[in-house]
RODO-917852 format. One line per 3 residues: number of its first residue (from 0); their letters; for each residue y, x, z of N, C-alpha, C. Coordinates in steps of 0.02 Angstrom, whole numbers, padded with zeros to 5 digits. Layout:
<zamis>
NUM	a	Y,X,Z,Y,X,Z,Y,X,Z; ... .
</zamis>
This chain:
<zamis>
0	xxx	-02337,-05784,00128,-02298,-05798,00188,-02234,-05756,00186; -02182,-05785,00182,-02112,-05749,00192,-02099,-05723,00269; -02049,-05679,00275,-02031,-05642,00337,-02020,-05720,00400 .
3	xxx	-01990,-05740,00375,-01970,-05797,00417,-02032,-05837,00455; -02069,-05862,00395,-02163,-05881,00440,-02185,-05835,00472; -02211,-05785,00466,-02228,-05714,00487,-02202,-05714,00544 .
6	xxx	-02135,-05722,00554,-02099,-05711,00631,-02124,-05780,00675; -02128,-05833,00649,-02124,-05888,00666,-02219,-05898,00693; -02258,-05866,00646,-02304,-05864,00665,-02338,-05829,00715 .
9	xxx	-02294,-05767,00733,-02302,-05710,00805,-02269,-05748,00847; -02228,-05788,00849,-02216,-05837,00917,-02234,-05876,00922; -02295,-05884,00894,-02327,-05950,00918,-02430,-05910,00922 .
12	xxx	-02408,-05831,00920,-02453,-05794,00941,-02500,-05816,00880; -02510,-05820,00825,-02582,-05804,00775,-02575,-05762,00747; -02644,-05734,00763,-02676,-05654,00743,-02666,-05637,00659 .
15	xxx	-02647,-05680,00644,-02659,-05688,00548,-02583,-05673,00557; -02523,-05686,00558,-02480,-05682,00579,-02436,-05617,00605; -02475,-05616,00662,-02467,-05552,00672,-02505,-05501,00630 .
18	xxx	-02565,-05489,00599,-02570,-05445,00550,-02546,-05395,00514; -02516,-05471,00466,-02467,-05468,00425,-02412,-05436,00455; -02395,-05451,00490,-02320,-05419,00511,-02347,-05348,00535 .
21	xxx	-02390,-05315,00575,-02397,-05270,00559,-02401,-05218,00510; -02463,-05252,00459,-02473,-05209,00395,-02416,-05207,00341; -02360,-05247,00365,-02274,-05252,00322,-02251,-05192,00374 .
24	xxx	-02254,-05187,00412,-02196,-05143,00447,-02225,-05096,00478; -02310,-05064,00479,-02319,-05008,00517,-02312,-04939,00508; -02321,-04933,00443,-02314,-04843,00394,-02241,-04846,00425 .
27	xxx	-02162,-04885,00411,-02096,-04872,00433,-02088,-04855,00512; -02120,-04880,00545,-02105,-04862,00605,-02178,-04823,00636; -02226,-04797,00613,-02251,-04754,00632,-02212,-04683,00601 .
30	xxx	-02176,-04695,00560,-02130,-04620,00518,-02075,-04633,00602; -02052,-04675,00626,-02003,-04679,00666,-02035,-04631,00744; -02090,-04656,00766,-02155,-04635,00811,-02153,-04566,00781 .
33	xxx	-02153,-04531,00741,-02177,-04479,00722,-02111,-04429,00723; -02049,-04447,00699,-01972,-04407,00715,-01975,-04394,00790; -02008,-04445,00845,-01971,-04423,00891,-02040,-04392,00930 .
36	xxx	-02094,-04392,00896,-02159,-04369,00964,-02175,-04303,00933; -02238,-04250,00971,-02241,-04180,00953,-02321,-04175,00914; -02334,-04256,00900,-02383,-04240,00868,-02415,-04324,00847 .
39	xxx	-02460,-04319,00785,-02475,-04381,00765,-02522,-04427,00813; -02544,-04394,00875,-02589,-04440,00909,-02545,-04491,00963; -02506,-04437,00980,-02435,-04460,01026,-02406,-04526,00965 .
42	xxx	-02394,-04513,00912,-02343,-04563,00873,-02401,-04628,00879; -02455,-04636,00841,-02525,-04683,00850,-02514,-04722,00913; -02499,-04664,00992,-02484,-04725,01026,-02412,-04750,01017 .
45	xxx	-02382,-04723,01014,-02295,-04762,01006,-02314,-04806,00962; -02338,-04809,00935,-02348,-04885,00883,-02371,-04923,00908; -02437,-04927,00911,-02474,-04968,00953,-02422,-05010,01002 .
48	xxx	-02407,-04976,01062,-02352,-04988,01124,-02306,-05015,01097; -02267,-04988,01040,-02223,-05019,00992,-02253,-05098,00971; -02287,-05097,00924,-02323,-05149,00919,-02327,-05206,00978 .
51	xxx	-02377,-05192,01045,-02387,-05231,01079,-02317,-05258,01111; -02268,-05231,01102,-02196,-05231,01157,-02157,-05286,01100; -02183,-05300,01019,-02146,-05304,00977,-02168,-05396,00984 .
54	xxx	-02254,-05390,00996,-02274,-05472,00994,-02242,-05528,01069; -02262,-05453,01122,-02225,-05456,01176,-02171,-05531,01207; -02129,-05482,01135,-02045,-05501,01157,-02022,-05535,01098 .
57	xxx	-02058,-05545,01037,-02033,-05559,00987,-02004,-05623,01002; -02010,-05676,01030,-01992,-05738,01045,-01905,-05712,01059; -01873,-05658,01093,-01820,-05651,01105,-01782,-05628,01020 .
60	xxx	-01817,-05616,00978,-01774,-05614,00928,-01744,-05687,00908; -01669,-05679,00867,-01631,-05730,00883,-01628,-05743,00788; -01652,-05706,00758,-01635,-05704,00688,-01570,-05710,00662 .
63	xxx	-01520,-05680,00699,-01452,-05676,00686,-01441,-05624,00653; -01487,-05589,00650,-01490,-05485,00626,-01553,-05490,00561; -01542,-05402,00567,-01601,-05407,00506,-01681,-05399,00568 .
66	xxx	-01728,-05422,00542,-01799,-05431,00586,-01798,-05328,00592; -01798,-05286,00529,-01839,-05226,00545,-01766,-05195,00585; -01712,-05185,00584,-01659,-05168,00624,-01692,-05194,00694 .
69	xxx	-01701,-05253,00703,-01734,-05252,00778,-01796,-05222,00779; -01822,-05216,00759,-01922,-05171,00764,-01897,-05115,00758; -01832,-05080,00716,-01811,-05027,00749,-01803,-04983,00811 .
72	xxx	-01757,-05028,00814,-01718,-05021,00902,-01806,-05009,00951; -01824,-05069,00942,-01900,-05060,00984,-01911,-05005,01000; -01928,-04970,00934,-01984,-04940,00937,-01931,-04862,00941 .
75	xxx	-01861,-04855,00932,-01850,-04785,00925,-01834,-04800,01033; -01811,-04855,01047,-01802,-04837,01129,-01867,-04831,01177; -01935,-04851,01146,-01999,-04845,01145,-01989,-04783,01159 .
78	xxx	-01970,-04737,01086,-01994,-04662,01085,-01947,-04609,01137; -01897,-04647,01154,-01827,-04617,01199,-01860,-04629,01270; -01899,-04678,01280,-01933,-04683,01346,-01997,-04632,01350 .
81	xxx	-02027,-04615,01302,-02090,-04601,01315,-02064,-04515,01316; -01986,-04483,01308,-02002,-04428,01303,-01962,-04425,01367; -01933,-04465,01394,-01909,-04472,01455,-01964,-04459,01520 .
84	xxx	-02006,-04506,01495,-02089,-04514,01537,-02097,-04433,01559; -02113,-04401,01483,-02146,-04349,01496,-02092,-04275,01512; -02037,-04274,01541,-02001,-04238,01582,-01986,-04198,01517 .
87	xxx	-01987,-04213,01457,-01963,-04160,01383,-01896,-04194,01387; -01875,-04219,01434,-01796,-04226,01422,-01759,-04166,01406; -01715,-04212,01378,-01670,-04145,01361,-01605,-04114,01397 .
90	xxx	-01613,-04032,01376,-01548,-04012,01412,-01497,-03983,01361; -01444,-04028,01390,-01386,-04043,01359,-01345,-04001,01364; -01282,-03961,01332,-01226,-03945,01358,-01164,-03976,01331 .
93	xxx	-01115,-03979,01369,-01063,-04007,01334,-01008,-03956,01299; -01038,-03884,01309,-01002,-03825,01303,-01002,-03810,01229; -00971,-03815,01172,-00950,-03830,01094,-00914,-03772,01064 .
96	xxx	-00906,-03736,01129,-00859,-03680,01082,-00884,-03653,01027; -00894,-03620,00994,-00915,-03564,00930,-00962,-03613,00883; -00951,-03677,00893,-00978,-03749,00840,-00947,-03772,00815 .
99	xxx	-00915,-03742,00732,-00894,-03787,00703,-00898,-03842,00671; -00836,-03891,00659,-00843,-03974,00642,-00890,-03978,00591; -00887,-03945,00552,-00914,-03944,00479,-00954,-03887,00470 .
102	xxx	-01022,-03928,00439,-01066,-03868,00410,-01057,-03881,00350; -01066,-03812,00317,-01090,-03793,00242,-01134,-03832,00218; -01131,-03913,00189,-01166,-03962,00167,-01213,-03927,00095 .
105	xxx	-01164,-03882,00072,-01180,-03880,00007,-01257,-03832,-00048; -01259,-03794,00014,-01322,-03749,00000,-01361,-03792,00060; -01373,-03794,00090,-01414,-03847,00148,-01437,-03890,00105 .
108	xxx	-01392,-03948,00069,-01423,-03994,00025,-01477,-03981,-00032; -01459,-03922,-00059,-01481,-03901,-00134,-01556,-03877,-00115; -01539,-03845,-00026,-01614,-03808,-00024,-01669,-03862,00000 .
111	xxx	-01611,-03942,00022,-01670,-03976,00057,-01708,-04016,00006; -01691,-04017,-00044,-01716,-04050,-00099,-01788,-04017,-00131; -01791,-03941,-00092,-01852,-03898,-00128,-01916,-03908,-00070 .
114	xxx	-01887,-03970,-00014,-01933,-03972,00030,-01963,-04049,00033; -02032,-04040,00046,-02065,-04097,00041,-02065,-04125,00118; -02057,-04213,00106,-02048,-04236,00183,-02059,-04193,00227 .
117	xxx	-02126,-04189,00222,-02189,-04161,00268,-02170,-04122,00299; -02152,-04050,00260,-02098,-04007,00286,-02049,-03996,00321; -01994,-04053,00317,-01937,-04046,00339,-01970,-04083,00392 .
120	xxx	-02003,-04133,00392,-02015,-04165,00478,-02071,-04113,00526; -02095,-04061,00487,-02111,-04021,00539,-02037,-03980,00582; -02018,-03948,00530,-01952,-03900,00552,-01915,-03953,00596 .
123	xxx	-01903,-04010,00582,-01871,-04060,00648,-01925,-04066,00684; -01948,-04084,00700,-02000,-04090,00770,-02012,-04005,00804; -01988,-03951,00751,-02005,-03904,00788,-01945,-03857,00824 .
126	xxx	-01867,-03908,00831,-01814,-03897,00851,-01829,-03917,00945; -01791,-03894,00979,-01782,-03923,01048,-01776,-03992,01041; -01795,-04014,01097,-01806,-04093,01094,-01720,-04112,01089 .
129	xxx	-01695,-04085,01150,-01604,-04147,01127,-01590,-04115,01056; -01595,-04068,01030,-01564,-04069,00970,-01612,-04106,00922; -01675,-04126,00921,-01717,-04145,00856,-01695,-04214,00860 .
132	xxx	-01706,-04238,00947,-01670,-04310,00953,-01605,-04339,00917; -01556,-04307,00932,-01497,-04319,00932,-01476,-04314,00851; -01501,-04267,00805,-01505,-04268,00742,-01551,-04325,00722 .
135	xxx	-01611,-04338,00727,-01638,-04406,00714,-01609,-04460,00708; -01571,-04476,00810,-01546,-04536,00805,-01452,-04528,00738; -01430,-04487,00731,-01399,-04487,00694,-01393,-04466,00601 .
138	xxx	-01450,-04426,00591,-01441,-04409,00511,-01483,-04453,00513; -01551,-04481,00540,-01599,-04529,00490,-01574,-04621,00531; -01578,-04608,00595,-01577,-04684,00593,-01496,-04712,00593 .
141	xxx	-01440,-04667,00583,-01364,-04697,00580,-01343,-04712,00605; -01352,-04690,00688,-01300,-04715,00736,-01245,-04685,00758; -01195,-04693,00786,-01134,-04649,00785,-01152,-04622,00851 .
144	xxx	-01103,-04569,00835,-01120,-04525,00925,-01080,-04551,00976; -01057,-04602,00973,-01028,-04655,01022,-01093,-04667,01040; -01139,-04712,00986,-01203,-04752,01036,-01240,-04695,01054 .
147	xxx	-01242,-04659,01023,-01313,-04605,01033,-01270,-04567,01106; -01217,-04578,01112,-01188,-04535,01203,-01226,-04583,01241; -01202,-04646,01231,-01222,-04706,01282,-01298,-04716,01280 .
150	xxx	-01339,-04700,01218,-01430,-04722,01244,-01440,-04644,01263; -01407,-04600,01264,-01457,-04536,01328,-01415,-04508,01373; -01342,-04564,01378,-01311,-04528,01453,-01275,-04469,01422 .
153	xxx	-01256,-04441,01407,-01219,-04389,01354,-01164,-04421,01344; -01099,-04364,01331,-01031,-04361,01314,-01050,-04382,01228; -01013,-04383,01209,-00983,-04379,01128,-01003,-04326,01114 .
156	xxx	-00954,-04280,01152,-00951,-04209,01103,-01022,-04158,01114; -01046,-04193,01178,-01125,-04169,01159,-01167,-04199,01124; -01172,-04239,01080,-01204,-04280,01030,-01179,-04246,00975 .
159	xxx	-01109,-04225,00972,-01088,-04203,00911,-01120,-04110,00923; -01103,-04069,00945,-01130,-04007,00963,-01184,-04007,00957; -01226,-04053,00972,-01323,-04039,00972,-01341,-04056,00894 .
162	xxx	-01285,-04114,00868,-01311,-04117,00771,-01287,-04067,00755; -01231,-04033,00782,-01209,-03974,00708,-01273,-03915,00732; -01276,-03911,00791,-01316,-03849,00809,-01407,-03861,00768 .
165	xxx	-01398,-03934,00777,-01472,-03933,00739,-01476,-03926,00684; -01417,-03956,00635,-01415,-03938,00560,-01410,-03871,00556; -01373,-03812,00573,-01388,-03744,00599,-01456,-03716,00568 .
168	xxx	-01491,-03747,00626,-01542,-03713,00639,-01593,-03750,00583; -01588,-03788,00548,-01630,-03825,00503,-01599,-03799,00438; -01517,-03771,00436,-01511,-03735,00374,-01555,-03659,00390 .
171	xxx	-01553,-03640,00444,-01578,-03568,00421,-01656,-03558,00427; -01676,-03619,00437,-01755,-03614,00416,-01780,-03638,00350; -01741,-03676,00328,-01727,-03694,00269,-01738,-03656,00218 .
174	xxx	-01672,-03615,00235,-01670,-03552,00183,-01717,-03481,00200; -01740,-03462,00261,-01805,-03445,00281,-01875,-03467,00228; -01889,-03538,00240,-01925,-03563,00217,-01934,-03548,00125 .
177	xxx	-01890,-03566,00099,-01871,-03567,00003,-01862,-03493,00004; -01848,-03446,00047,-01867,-03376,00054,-01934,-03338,00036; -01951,-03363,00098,-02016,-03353,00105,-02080,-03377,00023 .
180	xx	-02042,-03449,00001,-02093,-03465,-00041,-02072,-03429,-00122; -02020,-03408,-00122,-02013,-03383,-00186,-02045,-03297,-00201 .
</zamis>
C-alpha cells in the first residue's frame, strides 16, 4: 500500500489502514512527543492523542503538502497544548541584553558529536521549558522565530534570546558532560 491508499484508507476509517499508517509514522513522532514532554509516559500519551486527533481530522488533509509535515504540525501543537494544559508554560523575557547573536558553533559542534541521542535529549528536556521549547521548535523541527513568536505569543527577539540562551546552556553541559567522561 503506498502513502496515498494508506491516507485514503484512514478516510474512509479501516483499521488495516490505519495500522499501517501508524506503524509508518509512530517511532518519528513519538521522538517529537518526547522533545517536548518531561518524561516517556507523558510522550506515550501525546501519541496516542496525537494519533487519535490524526484519524480524527485526517479527512481535512488536502494533499497539497507533504502527509508527515502535516502529522507534524499535529502532533508538535498537540505537545504546545499539553504543556500549556499543565501550567509549565513558559516564562519569557524579552530582555536580550548580555546575549550575543552568535554562539561559538565550533567547539559546541565537535563536542556534540561525542554525544549519543539519548544524551543530548536528556540535557534538552532538562533545560527550562521556554528555552527547551523554543530550541526544539527551532534547531530540530525548522521553524523561523517569526512562526515560533506567533505559535506561543512571544516577540521575535524572545524566540531568538531563549535559542541562544539554550544553546548556552547545552554548550556548557556539553562540555561539563565530555569533562566529566574523560
Amino acid at each position: 500500500m503506498n502513502e496515498l491508499q494508506i491516507i485514503a484508507g484512514c478516510k474512509e476509517q479501516k483499521r488495516e489502514a490505519q495500522r499501517i499508517l501508524y506503524e509508518k509514522y509512530a517511532r518519528r513522532m513519538y521522538g517529537i512527543c518526547l522533545r517536548y514532554s518531561s518524561d516517556h509516559a507523558d510522550a506515550q500519551d501525546l501519541l496516542q492523542d496525537g494519533f487519535m486527533k490524526v484519524f480524527a481530522h485526517i479527512g481535512s488533509f488536502q494533499e497539497k503538502g507533504s502527509f508527515e509535515g502535516w502529522l507534524k504540525r499535529i502532533f508538535i501543537n498537540l505537545s504546545l497544548e499539553s504543556l500549556r494544559k499543565k501550567k509549565a508554560m513558559f516564562q519569557f523575557s524579552d530582555d536580550i541584553q548580555n546575549v550575543p547573536d552568535v554562539v561559538d558553533e565550533s567547539t559546541e559542534d565537535s563536542q556534540m558529536y561525542k554525544l549519543s541521542e539519548v544524551e543530548l535529549l536528556k540535557m534538552v528536556q532538562e533545560l527550562p521549558v521556554g528555552y527547551s521549547t523554543v530550541f526544539n521548535l527551532y534547531a530540530i523541527e525548522d521553524f523561523s522565530h517569526k512562526e515560533i513568536a506567533e505559535m506561543l505569543n512571544i516577540s521575535e527577539g524572545t524566540s531568538r534570546s531563549q535559542y541562544v540562551r539554550a544553546r548556552q546552556i547545552l554548550q556548557r553541559k556539553v562540555e561539563q558532560y565530555i569533562k566529566e567522561r574523560s
